[in-house]
C-alpha positions in Angstrom: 108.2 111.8 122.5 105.0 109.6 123.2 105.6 106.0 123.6 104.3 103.9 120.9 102.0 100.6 120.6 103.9 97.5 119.8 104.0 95.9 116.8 100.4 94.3 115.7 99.7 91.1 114.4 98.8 91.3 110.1 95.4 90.6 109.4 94.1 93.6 111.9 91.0 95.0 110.7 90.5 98.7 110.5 89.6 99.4 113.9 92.4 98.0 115.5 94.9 99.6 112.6 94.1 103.2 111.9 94.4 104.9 115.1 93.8 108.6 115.9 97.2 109.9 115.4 99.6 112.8 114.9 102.9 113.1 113.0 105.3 115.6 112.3 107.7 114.8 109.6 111.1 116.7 108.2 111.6 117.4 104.2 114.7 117.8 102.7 116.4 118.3 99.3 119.5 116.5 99.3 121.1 117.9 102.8 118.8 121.8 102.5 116.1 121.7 104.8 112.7 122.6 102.3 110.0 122.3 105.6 108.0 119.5 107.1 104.5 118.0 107.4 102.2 117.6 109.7 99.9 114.8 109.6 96.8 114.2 111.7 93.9 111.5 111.7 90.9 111.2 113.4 88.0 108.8 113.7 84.9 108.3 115.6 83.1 104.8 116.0 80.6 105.4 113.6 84.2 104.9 111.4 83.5 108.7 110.0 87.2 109.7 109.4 89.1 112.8 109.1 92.5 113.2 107.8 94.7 116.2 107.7 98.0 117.0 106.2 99.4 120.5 106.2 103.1 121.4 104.6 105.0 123.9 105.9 107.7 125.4 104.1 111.2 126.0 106.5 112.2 129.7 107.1 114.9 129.9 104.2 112.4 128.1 101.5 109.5 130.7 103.0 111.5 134.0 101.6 111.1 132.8 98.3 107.7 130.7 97.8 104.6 130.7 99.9 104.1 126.7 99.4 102.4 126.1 102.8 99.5 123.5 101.2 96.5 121.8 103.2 94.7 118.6 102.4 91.7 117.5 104.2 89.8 114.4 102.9 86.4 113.3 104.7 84.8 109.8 104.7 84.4 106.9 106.5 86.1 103.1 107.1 83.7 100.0 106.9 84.9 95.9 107.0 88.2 97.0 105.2 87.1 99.6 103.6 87.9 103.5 102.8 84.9 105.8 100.8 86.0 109.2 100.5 83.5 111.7 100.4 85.4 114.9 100.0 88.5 116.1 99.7 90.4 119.2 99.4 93.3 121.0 98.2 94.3 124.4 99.2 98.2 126.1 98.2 97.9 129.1 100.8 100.4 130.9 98.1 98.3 130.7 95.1 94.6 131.6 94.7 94.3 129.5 91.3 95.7 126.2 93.1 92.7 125.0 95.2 90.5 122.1 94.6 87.4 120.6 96.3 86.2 117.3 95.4 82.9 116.0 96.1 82.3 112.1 96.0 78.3 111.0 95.5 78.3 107.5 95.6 74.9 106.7 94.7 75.2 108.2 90.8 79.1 107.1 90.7 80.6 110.4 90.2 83.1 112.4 91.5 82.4 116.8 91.3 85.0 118.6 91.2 85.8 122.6 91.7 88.8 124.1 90.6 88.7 128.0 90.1 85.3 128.6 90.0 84.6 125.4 87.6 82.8 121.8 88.7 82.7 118.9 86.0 82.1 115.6 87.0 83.7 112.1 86.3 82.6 108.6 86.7 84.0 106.7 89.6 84.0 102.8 90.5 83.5 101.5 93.7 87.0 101.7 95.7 87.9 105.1 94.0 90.3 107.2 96.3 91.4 110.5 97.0 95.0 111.5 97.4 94.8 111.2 101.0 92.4 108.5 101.8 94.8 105.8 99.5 97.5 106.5 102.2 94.5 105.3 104.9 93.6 102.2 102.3 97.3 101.0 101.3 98.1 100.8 105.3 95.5 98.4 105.5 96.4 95.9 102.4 99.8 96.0 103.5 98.8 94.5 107.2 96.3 92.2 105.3 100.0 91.0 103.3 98.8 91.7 100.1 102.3 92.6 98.0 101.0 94.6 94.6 97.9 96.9 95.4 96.2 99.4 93.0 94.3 101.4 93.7 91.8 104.6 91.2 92.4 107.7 92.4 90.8 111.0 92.0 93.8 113.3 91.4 94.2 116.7 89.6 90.7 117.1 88.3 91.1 113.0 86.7 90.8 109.7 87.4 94.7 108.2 87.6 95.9 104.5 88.8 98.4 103.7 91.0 100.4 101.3 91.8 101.9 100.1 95.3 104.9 97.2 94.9 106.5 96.0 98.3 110.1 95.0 96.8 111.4 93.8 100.0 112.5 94.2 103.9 114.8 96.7 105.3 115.8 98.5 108.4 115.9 102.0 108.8 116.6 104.3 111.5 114.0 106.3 113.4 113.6 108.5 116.3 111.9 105.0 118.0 114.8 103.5 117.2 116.0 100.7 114.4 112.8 99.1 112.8 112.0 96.4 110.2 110.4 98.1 107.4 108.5 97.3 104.1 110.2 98.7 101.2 107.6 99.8 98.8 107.8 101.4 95.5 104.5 103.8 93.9 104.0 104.1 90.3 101.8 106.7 88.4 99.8 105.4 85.6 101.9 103.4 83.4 105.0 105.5 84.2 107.9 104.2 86.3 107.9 104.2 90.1 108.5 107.5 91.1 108.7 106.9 94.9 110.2 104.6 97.6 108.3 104.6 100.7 109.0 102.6 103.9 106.0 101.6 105.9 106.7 100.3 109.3 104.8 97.7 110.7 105.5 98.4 114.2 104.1 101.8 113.8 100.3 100.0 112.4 102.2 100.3 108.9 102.5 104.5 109.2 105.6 105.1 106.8 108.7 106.5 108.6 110.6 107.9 105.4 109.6 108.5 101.9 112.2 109.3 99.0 112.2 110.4 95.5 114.7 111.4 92.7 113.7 114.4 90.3 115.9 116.1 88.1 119.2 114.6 89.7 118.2 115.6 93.3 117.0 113.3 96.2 114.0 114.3 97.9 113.8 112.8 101.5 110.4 112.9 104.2 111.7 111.3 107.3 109.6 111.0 110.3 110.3 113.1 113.4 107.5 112.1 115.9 104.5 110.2 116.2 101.8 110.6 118.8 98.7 108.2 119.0 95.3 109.2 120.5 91.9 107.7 121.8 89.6 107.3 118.9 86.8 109.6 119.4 83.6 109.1 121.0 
C-alpha cells in the first residue's frame, strides 16, 4: 500500500485538498461480501476535474444481478468551489437505467437524458451532481463548517441534502487507527439515512460508510488509497 500525506491543517483551499487519487473500497451486507468500488479523481491546473466511481459486484452477487454501475461527473474547482458540468449514470445490467446530465450554467438549467428523453430543470448557483457533492462536502468539512446542504441533481430532480457532523470517533483502517468525523446524510426532509466517517488525515476522504435498510446493515469500508501528481 502507498504511503499517505499527513494530516493537513483545516482551512486548506481546494488545491491543496482534493488530490488526484485512487481508492478501492469493500461492500458488504451484514458479514456477505456484495462487491467493492473503485474510486478515482483527477484534476489538471486549470482545476478541470474528473471523478470516477465504478461498482463491481463480488463473484457470488454476479450469478444473480449484473449491478456493475459507472458514474463519471465532469467540471471544474474555483476559490472553494465545485460546478459540475456533466454527469453520468450507466447500470451495465440494465439498458433502461442510464442517465446523462448536462449542466448550462449560463440559462440555469440542468438537461437531462434518461431513455431516449431530455427535459430540463432550473438550477441555482452551487447545484451538485451525485458525485461532485462528495468533492464539495470534503471541502466544508476542512473549512469546519458542521451542518452543510447542499441541491443536488439526482434521479431526473432537484433533491436537498443534508450533511450533520454529530461528533468524533476512531475507527480502524488499513493506515491504521484514525480520528474521524462522524457525519450523518439526510434526503429531503426524511431521516438520515447514512453515517459516513470522513478522515481528516486522509484530506477528509471517508474511510467507512454505513447504512440500515430493511433490518440489514450495509457497510463500505476502505481498503486502499493511492494519491497521485495532479496533472499538468
Amino acid at each position: 500500500m502507498t504511503a499517505l500525506s499527513c494530516c493537513i491543517p483545516l482551512h486548506a483551499d481546494e488545491g491543496q485538498l482534493l488530490k488526484p487519487f485512487s481508492a478501492t473500497f469493500s461492500v458488504k451486507r451484514n458479514i456477505i461480501p456484495l462487491g467493492e468500488l473503485e474510486l478515482e479523481f483527477k484534476v489538471n491546473e486549470q482545476g478541470e476535474y474528473h471523478y470516477h466511481a465504478h461498482t463491481l459486484p463480488g463473484m457470488f452477487v454476479a450469478w444473480f444481478s449484473a449491478d456493475e454501475i459507472i458514474e463519471e461527473s465532469y467540471g471544474t474547482m474555483h476559490s472553494g468551489s465545485i460546478k459540475p458540468i456533466s454527469y453520468t449514470y450507466n447500470d451495465q445490467g440494465e439498458e433502461d437505467d442510464r442517465a446523462e446530465l448536462k449542466f448550462d450554467w449560463q440559462v440555469g438549467e440542468v438537461h437531462t437524458t434518461s431513455s431516449g428523453i431530455t427535459w430540463s430543470q432550473s438550477i441555482t448557483a452551487g447545484t451538485q451532481d451525485r458525485l461532485s457533492q462528495q468533492l464539495l462536502v470534503r471541502l466544508h468539512l476542512a473549512e469546519g463548517r458542521k451542518d452543510i446542504s447542499y441541491q443536488v441533481a439526482d434521479g431526473g430532480k432537484i433533491k436537498s441534502y443534508r450533511f450533520l457532523v454529530e461528533g468524533e470517533e476512531n475507527i480502524d483502517t488499513p493506515y491504521g487507527q484514525m480520528r474521524c468525523l462522524r457525519v450523518r446524510r439526510s434526503k429531503e426532509s426524511r431521516k438520515p439515512d447514512y453515517t459516513i466517517w470522513f478522515a481528516p488525515e486522509l484530506d477528509y476522504l471517508p474511510v467507512q460508510i454505513e447504512r440500515q435498510q430493511s433490518g440489514r446493515l450495509y457497510r463500505m469500508v476502505l481498503d486502499e488509497i493511492t494519491q497521485e501528481t495532479s496533472e499538468d
